[in-house]
C-alpha positions as a printed Julia matrix, in Angstrom:
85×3 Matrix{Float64}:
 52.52   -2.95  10.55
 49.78   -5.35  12.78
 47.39   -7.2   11.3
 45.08   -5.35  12.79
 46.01   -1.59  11.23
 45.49   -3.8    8.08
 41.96   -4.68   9.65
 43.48   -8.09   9.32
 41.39   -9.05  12.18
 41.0   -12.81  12.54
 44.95  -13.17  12.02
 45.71   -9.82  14.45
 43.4   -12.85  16.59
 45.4   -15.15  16.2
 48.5   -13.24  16.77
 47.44  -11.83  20.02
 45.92  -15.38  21.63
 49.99  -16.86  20.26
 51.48  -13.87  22.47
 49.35  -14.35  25.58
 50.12  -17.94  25.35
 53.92  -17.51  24.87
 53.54  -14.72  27.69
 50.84  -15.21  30.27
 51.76  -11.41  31.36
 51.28   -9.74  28.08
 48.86   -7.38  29.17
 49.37   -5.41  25.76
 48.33   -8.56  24.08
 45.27   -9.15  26.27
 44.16   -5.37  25.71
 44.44   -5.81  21.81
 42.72   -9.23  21.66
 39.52   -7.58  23.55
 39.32   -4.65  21.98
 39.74   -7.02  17.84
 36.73   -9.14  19.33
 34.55   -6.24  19.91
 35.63   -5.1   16.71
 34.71   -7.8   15.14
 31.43   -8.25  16.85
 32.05  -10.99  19.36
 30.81   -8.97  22.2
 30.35  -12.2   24.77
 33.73  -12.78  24.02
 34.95   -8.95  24.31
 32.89   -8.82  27.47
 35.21  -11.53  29.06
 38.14  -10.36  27.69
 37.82   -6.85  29.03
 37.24   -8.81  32.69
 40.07  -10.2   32.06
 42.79   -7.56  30.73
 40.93   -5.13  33.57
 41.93   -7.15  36.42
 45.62   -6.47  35.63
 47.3    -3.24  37.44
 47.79   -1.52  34.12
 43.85   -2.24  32.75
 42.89   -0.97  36.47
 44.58    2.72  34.92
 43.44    2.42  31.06
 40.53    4.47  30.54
 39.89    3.78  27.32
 39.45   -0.02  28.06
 36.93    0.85  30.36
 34.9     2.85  28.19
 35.2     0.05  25.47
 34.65   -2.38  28.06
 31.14   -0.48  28.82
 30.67   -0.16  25.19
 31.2    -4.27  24.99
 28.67   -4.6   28.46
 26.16   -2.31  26.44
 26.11   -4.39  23.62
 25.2    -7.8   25.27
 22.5    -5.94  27.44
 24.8    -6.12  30.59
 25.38   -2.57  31.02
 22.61   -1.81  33.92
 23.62   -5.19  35.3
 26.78   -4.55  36.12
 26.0    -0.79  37.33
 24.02   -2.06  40.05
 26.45   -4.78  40.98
């Protein structure tokens, strides 16, 4: 079981940033690290994270990262922002 089912989240953290680092590709890795920071609060973070894991071909088809990704815009006041960009 992950760290993060065991809302282990600052180790599931840690565990995701080793895998992206061992695999610059990991775009499971990426997904789970933005979606831990927005869980635990770091929405800045999240925000950039979601940018990030979005840009790859399977994040461009993952709906649910771009609802959480709204959800992450929303909470750091960027939401209308990047509507009208």
């Amino acid at each position: 079981m992950c760290h993060r089912d065991l809302a282990e989240r600052e180790k599931a953290s840690a565990d995701f940033r080793r895998a992206i680092k061992a695999d610059p590709s990991c775009d499971r890795a990426k997904y789970q690290l933005s979606v831990v920071s927005q869980e635990m609060g770091h929405n800045q973070e999240s925000v950039a994270l979601f940018e990030w894991y979005l840009k790859t071909p399977v994040g461009q088809k993952n709906a649910l990262a771009w609802s959480l990704f709204a959800v992450a815009l929303r909470r750091v006041d960027s939401f209308d922002d990047s509507v009208a960009n």
